[in-house]
C-alpha positions as CSV (number, residue, x, y, z in Angstrom):
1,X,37.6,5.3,56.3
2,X,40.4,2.4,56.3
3,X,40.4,-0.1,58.8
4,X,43.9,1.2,59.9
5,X,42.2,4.5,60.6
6,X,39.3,3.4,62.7
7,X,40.7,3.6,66.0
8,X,39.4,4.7,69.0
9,X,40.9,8.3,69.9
10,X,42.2,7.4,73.4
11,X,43.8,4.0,72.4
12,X,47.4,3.1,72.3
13,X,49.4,2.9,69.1
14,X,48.9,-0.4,68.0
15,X,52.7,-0.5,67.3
16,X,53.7,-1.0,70.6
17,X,52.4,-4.4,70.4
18,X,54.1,-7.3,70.3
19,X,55.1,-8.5,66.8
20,X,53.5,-12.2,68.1
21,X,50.7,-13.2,70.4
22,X,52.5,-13.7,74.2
23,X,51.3,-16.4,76.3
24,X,48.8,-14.0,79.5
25,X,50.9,-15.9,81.8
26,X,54.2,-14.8,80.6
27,X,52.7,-11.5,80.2
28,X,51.9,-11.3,83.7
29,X,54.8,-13.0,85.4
30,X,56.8,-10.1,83.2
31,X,55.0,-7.3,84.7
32,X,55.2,-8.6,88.1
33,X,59.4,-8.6,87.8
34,X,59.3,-5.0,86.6
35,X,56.8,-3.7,89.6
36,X,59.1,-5.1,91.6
37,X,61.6,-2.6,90.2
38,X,59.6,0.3,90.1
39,X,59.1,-0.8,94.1
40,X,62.7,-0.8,94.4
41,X,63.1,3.4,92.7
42,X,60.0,4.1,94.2
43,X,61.9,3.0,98.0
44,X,65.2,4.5,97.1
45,X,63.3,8.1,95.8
46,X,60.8,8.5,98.9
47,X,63.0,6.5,101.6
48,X,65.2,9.6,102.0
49,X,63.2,12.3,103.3
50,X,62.6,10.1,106.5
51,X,66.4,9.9,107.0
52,X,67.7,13.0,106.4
53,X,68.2,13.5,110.2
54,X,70.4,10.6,110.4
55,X,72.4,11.4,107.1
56,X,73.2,13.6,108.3
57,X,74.1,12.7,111.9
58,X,75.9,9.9,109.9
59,X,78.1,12.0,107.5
60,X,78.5,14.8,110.0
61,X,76.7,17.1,107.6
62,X,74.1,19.4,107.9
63,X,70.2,18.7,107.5
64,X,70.6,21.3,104.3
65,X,73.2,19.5,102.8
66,X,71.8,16.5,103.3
67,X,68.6,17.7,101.5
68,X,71.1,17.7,98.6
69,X,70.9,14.0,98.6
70,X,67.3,14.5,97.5
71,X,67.9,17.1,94.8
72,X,70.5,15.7,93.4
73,X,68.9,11.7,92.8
74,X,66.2,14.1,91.0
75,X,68.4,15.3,88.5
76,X,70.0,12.3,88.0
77,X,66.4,11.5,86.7
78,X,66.0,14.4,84.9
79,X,69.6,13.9,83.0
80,X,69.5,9.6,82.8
81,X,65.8,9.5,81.4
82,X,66.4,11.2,77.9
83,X,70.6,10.6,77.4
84,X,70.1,7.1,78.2
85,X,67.3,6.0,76.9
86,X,68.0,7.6,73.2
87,X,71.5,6.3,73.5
88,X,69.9,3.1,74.0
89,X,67.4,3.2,71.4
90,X,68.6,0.6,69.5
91,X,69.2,-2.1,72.6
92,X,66.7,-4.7,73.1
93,X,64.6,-3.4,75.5
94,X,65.4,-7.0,78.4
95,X,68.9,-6.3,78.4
96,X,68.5,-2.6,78.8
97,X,66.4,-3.1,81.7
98,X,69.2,-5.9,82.9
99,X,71.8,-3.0,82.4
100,X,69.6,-0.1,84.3
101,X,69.4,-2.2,87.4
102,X,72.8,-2.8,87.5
103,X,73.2,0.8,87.8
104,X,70.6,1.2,90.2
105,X,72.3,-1.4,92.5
106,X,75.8,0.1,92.3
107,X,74.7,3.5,93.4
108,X,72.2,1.4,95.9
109,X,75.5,0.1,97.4
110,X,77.4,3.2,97.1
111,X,74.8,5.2,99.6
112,X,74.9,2.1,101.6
113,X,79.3,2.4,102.1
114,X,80.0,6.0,101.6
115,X,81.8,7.5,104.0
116,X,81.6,11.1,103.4
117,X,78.3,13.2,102.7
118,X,80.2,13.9,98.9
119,X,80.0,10.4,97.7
120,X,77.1,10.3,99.2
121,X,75.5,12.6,97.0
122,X,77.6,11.0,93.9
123,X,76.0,7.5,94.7
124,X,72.4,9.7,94.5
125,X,73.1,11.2,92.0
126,X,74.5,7.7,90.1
127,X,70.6,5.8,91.3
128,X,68.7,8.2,89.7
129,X,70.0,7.9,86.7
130,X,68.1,5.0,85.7
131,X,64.9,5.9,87.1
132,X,63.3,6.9,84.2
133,X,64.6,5.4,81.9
134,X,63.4,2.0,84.0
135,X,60.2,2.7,84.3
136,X,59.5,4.3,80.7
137,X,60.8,1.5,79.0
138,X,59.1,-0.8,81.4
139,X,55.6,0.3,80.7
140,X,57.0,0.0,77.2
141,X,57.4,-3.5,77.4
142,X,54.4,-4.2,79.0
143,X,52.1,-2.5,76.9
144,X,54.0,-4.3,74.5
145,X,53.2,-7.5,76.1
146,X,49.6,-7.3,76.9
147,X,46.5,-6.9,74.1
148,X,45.3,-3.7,72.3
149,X,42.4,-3.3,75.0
150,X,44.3,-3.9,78.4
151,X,47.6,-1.8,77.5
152,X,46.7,0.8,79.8
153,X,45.9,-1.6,82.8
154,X,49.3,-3.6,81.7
155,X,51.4,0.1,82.3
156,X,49.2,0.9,85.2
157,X,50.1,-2.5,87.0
158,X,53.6,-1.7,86.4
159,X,53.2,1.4,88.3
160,X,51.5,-0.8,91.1
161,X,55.3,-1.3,92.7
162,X,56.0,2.4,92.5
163,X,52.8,3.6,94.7
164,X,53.3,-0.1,97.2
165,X,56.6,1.5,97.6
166,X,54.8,4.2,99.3
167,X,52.9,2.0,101.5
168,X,55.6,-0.8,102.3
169,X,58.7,-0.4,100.8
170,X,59.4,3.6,102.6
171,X,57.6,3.1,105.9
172,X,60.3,-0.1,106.0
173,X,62.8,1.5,105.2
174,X,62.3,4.6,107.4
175,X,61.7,2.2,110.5
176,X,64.8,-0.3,109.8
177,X,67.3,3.0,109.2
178,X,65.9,4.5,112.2
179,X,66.3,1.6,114.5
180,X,69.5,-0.3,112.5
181,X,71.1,2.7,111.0
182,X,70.2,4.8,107.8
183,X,73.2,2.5,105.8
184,X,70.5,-0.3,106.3
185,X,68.0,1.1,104.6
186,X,69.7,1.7,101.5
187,X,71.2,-1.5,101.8
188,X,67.7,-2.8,101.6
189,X,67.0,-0.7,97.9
190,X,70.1,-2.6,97.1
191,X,68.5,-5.9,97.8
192,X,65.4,-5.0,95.9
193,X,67.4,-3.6,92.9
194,X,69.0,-7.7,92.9
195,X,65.6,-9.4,93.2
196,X,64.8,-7.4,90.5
197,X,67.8,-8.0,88.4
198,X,67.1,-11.5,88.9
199,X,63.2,-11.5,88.4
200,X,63.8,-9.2,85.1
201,X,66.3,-12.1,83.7
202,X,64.0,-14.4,83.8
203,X,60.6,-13.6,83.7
204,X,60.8,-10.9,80.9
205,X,61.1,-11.7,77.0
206,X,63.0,-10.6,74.5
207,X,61.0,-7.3,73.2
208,X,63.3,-6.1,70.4
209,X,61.6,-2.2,69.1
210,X,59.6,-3.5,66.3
211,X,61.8,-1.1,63.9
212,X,64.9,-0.2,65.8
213,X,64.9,3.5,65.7
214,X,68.1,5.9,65.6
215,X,69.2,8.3,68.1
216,X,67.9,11.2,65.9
217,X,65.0,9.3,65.6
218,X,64.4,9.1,69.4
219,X,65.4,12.9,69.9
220,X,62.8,13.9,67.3
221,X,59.4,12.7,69.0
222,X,60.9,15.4,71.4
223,X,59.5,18.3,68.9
224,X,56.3,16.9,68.5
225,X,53.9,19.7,70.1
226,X,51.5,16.6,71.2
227,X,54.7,15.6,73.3
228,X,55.9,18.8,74.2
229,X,52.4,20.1,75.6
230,X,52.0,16.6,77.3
231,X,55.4,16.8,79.4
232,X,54.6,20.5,80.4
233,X,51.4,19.5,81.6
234,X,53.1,17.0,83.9
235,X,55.9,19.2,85.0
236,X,54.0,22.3,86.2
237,X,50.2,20.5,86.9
238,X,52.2,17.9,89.3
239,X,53.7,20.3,91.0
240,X,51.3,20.8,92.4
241,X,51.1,17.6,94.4
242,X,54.2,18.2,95.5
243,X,54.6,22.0,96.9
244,X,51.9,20.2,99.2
245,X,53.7,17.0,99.7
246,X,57.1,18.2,100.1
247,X,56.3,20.0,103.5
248,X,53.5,17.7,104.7
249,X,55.3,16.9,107.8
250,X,55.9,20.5,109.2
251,X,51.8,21.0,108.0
252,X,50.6,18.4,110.1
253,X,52.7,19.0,113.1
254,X,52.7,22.8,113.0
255,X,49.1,23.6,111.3
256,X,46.9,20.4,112.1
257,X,48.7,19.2,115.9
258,X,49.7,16.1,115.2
259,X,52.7,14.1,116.7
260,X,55.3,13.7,114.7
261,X,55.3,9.6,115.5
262,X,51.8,10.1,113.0
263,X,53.3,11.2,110.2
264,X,54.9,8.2,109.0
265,X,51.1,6.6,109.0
266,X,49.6,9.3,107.1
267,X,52.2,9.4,104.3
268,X,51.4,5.0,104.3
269,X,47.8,6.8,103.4
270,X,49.2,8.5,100.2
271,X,50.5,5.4,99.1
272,X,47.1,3.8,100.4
273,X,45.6,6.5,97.7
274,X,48.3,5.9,94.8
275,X,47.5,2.4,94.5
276,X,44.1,3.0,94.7
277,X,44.8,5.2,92.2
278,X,46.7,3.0,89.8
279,X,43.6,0.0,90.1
280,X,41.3,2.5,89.0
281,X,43.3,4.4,86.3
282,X,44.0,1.5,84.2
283,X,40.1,0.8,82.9
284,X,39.7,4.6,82.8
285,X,42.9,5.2,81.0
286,X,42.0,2.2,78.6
287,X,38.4,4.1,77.5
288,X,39.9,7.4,77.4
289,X,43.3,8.9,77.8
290,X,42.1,12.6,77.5
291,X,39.1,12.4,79.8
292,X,41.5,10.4,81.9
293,X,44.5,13.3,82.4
294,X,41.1,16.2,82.9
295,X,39.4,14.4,85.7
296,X,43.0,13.7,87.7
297,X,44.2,17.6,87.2
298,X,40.4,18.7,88.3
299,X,40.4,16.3,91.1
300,X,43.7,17.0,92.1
301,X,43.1,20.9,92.2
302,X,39.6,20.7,94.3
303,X,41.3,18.5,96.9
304,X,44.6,20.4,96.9
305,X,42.4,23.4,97.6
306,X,40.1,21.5,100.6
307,X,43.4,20.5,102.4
308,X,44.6,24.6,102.1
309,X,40.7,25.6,103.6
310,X,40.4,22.9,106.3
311,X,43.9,21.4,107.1
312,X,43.5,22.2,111.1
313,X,40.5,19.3,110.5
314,X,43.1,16.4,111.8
315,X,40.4,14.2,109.5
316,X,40.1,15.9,106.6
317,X,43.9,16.9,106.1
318,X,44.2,12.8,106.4
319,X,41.6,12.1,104.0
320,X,43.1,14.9,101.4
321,X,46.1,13.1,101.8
322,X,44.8,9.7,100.8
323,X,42.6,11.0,97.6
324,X,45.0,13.4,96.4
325,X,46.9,10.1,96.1
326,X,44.5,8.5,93.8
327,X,43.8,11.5,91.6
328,X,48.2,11.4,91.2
329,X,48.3,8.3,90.2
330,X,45.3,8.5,87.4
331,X,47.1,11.5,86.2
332,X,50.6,9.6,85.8
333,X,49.2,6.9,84.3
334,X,47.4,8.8,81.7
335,X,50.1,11.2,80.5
336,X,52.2,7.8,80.2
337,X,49.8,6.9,77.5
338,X,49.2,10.2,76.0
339,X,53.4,10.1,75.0
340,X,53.3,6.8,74.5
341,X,50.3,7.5,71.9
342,X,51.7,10.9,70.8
343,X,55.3,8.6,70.0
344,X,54.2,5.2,68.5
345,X,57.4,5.5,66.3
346,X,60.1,5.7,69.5
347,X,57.6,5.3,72.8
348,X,60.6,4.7,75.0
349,X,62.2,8.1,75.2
350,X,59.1,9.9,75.9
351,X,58.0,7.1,78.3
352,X,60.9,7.9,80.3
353,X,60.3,11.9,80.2
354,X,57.5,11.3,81.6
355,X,59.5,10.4,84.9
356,X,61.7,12.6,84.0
357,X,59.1,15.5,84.2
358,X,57.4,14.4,87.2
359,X,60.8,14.9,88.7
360,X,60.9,18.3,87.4
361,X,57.8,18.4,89.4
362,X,59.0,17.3,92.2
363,X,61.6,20.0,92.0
364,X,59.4,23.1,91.3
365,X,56.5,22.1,93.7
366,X,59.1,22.3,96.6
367,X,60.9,25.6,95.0
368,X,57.8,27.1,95.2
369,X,56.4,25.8,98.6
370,X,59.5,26.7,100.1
371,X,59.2,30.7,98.7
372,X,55.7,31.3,100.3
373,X,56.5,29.6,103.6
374,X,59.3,31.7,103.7
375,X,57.4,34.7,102.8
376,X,55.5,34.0,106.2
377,X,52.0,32.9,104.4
378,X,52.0,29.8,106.8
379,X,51.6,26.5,105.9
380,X,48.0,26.1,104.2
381,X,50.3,28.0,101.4
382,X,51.6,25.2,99.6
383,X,48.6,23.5,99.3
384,X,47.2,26.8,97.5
385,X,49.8,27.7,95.8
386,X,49.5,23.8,94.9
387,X,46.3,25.1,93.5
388,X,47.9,27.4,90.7
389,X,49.9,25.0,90.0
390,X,47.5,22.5,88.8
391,X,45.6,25.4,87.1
392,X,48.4,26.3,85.2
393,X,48.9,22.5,84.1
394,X,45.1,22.0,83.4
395,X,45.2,24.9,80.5
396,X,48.7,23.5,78.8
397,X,46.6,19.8,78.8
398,X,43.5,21.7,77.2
399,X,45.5,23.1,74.9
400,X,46.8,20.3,73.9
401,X,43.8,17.8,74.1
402,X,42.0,20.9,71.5
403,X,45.0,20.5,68.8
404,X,45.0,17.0,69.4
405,X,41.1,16.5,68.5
406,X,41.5,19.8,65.9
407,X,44.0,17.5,63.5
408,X,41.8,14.1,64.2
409,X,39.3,16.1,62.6
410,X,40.9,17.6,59.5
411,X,42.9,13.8,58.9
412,X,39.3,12.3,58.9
413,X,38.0,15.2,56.3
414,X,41.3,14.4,53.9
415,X,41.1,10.4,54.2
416,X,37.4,11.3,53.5
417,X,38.0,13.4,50.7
């Protein structure tokens, strides 16, 4: 078998590497700047759910409407991931980072003035557009950046900021809106979106595509069944994690007795469990990508199921919370690298679907939670239904690692032939 062939099955195309050796040191200093962005989305996505009451206060709106500041940052996700990241296919990858968090820090500024609850939800709407598109093309760039055998860990440190978020950024956020005002707190993402801006100028190289690929050629990874099976995966066996997470605060107040003043600590132990997560996912994700995305869905499910059987355990439901946390963030990380793999030719398009379908997740998981609580099946029902979820996502990523092994297999056979 050629050389060229001889690669390990889990590995990352080799063409997302840089076209010359980069110095480790600028390599790191670079993926430091961009986890400081993706700790900057992963404050503006989260901070909101722990101000709606004051939104909405604020804006003289309802708590439903200002739910709608949530949906509608998630479809700016959805929407910004794929249009602007195959518009941009052709940009060098710094500058298009440069021009996302611009973006980022006008809508950042926009939530922070807006007077009425509309252009509130405009400025939302006008953050999230980036979001993806950041943090695809991010991992990008520093996969691009680091050596064949530590690409995964590269990506997975970028994701560091996203899950610190969880554990710094939000609680912060929550505590200085609550006690300064709700504007302060997004005037605090806005901060964060310039220390990035700044941090990205001058930390991150140049990392031109190494053959600059059209629009079309962006938009056609997108029929690629390896792709297409890896992004349902990650829409449906997320949403799992979040028809749970979604609706943890009513669960632990309602169904497990705890004060609401806990709640904020116990959602610092998600983000406790994410970034646990994203230390171990790296060297696991580096061995193997498929084994990787298996043992996060199957973990994810068996916890998801322990929180719906013993969530009235104050203990338990807190430890649930935590792991389910870790097994999130080894799945993220290794569907990243699955499109990235599955999309050597144009990585950063499918890199940012990823977000794009997590968000999707996001999305479903609360659609769904929301039917069965309504339905009067209680609150253990999300975390069930979480379950089916995950199930559901488990077969599609079966499916897909089977075809996946099924043409390895008949391209070894032909080069052999």
């Amino acid at each position: 078998m050629p050389a060229a062939e001889r690669r390990p099955s889990g590995a990352i195309s080799a063409t997302t590497s840089a076209a010359a050796p980069v110095n480790p040191r600028v390599a790191r200093l670079a993926v430091f700047a961009l986890a400081i962005g993706a700790f900057g989305i992963g404050t503006a996505e989260f901070a909101t759910m722990g101000l709606l009451p004051q939104i909405a206060e604020g804006l003289d709106s309802s708590i439903t409407t200002a739910g709608h500041a949530v949906s509608l940052y998630a479809l700016g996700v959805v929407i910004g991931a794929p249009v602007i990241t195959a518009l941009a296919a052709k940009m060098d990858r710094r500058w298009l980072l440069l021009s996302l968090m611009v973006v980022f820090i006008i809508g950042s500024v926009g939530s922070t003035l807006a007077p009425t609850m509309n252009l509130m939800l405009v400025s939302r709407f006008i953050t999230g557009l980036p979001h993806g598109a950041f943090l695809g093309v991010g991992a990008v760039v520093a996969a691009t950046l680091a050596p064949a055998h530590r690409k995964g860990t590269a990506m997975a440190r970028v994701m560091l900021g996203l899950t610190i978020a969880n554990i710094i950024g939000v609680p912060a956020a929550a505590a200085l809106g609550t006690e300064f005002g709700w504007r302060v707190a997004y005037a605090l993402v806005a901060f964060i979106g310039l220390l990035t801006l700044v941090a990205v100028f001058f930390l991150v190289p140049q990392t031109a595509p190494a053959a600059a690929p059209s629009i079309r050629g962006e938009l056609r990874t997108m029929k690629r069944p390896q792709v297409i099976l890896t992004l349902i995966a990650g829409s449906v066996g997320f949403g799992g994690m979040f028809a749970l997470y979604t609706y943890i605060a009513p669960t632990l107040t309602e169904l497990t007795g705890m004060p609401a003043s806990v709640i904020p600590w116990v959602l610092v132990c998600f983000g406790v469990g994410m970034t646990v997560g994203t230390f171990v996912a790296g060297p696991l994700v580096d061995r193997s990508i498929e084994r990787s995305a298996v043992i996060g869905l199957v973990g994810l499910g068996i916890v998801l199921l322990a929180f719906g059987l013993f969530a009235h355990v104050p203990a338990v439901a807190i430890g649930c919370v935590s792991v389910i946390g870790i097994f999130s963030s080894l799945f993220v990380t290794a569907l990243q690298a699955r499109l990235m793999r599955e999309s050597h030719d144009a990585p950063s398009l499918t890199a940012a679907m990823n977000h794009a379908a997590f968000n999707f997740a996001n999305a479903l998981g609360a659609f769904v939670g929301g039917i069965v609580i309504d339905a009067g099946l209680g609150f253990r029902a999300p975390a069930l239904t979480g379950v089916g979820l995950t199930v559901v996502g488990l077969v599609v990523t079966t499916i897909a690692i089977t075809t996946y092994r099924q043409t390895r297999a008949r391209q070894v056979i032909d080069i052999e032939e």
